[in-house]
N, C-alpha and C positions, 0 to 999 in steps of 0.2 A: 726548682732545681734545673727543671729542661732547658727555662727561658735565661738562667745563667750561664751554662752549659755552651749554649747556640751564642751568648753574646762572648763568651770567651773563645769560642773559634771560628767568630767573626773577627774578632782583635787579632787572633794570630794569623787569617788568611790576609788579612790587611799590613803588616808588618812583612809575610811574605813577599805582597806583591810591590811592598816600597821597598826592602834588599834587591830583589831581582829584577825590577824595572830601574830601581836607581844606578844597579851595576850595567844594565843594559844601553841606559842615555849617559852612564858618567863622560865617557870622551867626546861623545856632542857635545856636553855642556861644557866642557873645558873647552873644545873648539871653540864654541860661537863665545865663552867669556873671553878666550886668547884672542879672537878676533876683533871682539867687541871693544877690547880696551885699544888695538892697534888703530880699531877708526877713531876713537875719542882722543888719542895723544901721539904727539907727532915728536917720537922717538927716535934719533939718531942715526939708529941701526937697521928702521924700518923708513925712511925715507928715501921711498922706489922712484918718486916722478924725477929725481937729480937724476936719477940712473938710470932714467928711459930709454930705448933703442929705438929712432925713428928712422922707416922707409917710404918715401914716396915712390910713386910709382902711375904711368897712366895707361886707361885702355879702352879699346873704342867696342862698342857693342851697338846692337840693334835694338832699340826702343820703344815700344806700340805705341800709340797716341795716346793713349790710358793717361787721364791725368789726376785718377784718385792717390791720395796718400802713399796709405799702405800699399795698395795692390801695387804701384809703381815701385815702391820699397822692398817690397817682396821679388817685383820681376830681376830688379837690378842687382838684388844677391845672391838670389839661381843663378842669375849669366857671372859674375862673379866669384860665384860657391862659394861664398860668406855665409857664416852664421854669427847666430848673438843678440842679446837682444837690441829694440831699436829705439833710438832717442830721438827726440826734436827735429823731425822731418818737416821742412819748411823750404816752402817754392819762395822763387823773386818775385818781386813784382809783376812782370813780363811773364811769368809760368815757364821760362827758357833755363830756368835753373833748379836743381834739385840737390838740397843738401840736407845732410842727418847723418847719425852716430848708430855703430854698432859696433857694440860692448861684449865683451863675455869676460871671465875671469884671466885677468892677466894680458889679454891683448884687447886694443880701441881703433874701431876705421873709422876716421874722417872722410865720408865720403861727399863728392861734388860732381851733380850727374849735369852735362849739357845735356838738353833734349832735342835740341835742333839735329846735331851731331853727333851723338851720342857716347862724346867722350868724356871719361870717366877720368875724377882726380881723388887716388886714395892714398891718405897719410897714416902709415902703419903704426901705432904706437905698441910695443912690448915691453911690459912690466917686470919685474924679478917676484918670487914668489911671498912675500911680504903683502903685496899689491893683491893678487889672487884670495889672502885670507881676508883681506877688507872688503874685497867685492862678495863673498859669500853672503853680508848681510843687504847685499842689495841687488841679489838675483830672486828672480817673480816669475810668476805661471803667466803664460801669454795673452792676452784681448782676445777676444773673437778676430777681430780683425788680424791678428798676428798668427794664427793656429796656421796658416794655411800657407805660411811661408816656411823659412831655414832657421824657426827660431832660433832654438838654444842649442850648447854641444851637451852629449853626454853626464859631463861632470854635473851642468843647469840642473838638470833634469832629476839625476839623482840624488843633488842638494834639495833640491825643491821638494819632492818626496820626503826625504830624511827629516826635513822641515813637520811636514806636517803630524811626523807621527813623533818626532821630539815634542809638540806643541802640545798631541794629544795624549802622550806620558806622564807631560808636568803636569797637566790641569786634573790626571787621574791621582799623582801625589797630591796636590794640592785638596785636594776635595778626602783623599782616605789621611791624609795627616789632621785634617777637621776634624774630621770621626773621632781619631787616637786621641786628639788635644782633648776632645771630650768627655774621654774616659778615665783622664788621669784623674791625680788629688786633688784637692780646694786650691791647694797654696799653689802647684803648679799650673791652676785653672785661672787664678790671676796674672801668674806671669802672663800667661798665652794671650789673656784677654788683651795688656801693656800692648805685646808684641803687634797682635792682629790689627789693633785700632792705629796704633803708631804708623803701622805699615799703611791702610786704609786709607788714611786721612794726607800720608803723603805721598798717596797716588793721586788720590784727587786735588791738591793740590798741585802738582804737575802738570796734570791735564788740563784745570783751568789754567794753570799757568802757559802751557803751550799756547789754550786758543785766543 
């Protein structure tokens, strides 16, 4: 009687915590599927790069000798007061040129450092907010290397967060909706079985398929 007792208010604290975690992540999960589908299909009404706003612009700053990467990367968007994350920083040949992306939601700098000189060529690109919900699935917590510069703005920071406790709600549904499959009928115990294995087999298939 006890060990039925304890297993029937296990099932209801379990059903609790799927109503009010699932009402808790429901508009993250619409966000990142709203966003999700705007990166997979190139819709009409969400086609930001035709409607980009570019400004160039140049400007001369002072440049230490420092010819690592990042910390070059970093120095040039303190003097700049750039933030965002960084992309594909890559010297010339010569080491007299310095160019890479910095990204955040909604706005992109092409930047182009002389180091002899230290004049600077940045190409402002601004997006419409269409552009902003696509980048959400492709902001990240920063390298070592990156912590000690301008990384991210605000918004970064607090997606990046929202992220990982979205990630760690689904995987607590995921694992307490097991349980429940578990406890139902026979008949509803096959269905789930269909479902689980169907699902299974075409993620692994994906994956192999990716690599």
């Amino acid at each position: 009687m006890d060990s039925t007792k304890q297993k029937n208010g296990l099932i209801k604290w379990n059903q609790k915590v799927h109503i009010y975690l699932g009402l808790f992540l429901l508009f993250f999960i619409l966000l990142f599927g709203f966003s999700g589908l705007l990166l997979n299909h190139h819709w009409e009404f969400a086609k930001s790069w035709e409607k980009r706003k570019e400004i160039s612009y140049e400007k001369t700053i002072r440049i230490s000798k420092e010819r690592e990467g990042y910390t070059l990367v970093n120095e040039i968007m303190n003097k700049l007061n750039l933030n965002g994350s960084i992309y594909n920083p890559k010297f010339s040949s010569d080491s007299a040129l310095l160019s890479f992306i910095i990204a955040k939601p909604g706005t992109r700098y092409d930047i182009q450092a002389y180091l002899d000189d230290g004049k600077i060529i940045v190409k402002e690109v601004r997006l419409d907010k269409w552009e902003v919900m696509r980048s959400l699935h492709k902001l990240r917590n920063p390298t070592s290397k990156e912590q000690s510069g301008r990384y991210q703005s605000a918004l970064a920071s607090i997606w990046s967060l929202s992220i990982d406790i979205v990630s760690a709600g689904l995987i607590i549904i995921c694992l307490g909706g097991w349980y429940l499959w578990l406890q139902i009928s026979r008949k509803r115990l096959y269905l789930g079985l269909i479902s689980i294995t169907a699902g299974t087999i075409l993620c692994i298939y994906i994956l192999f398929f990716l690599n």
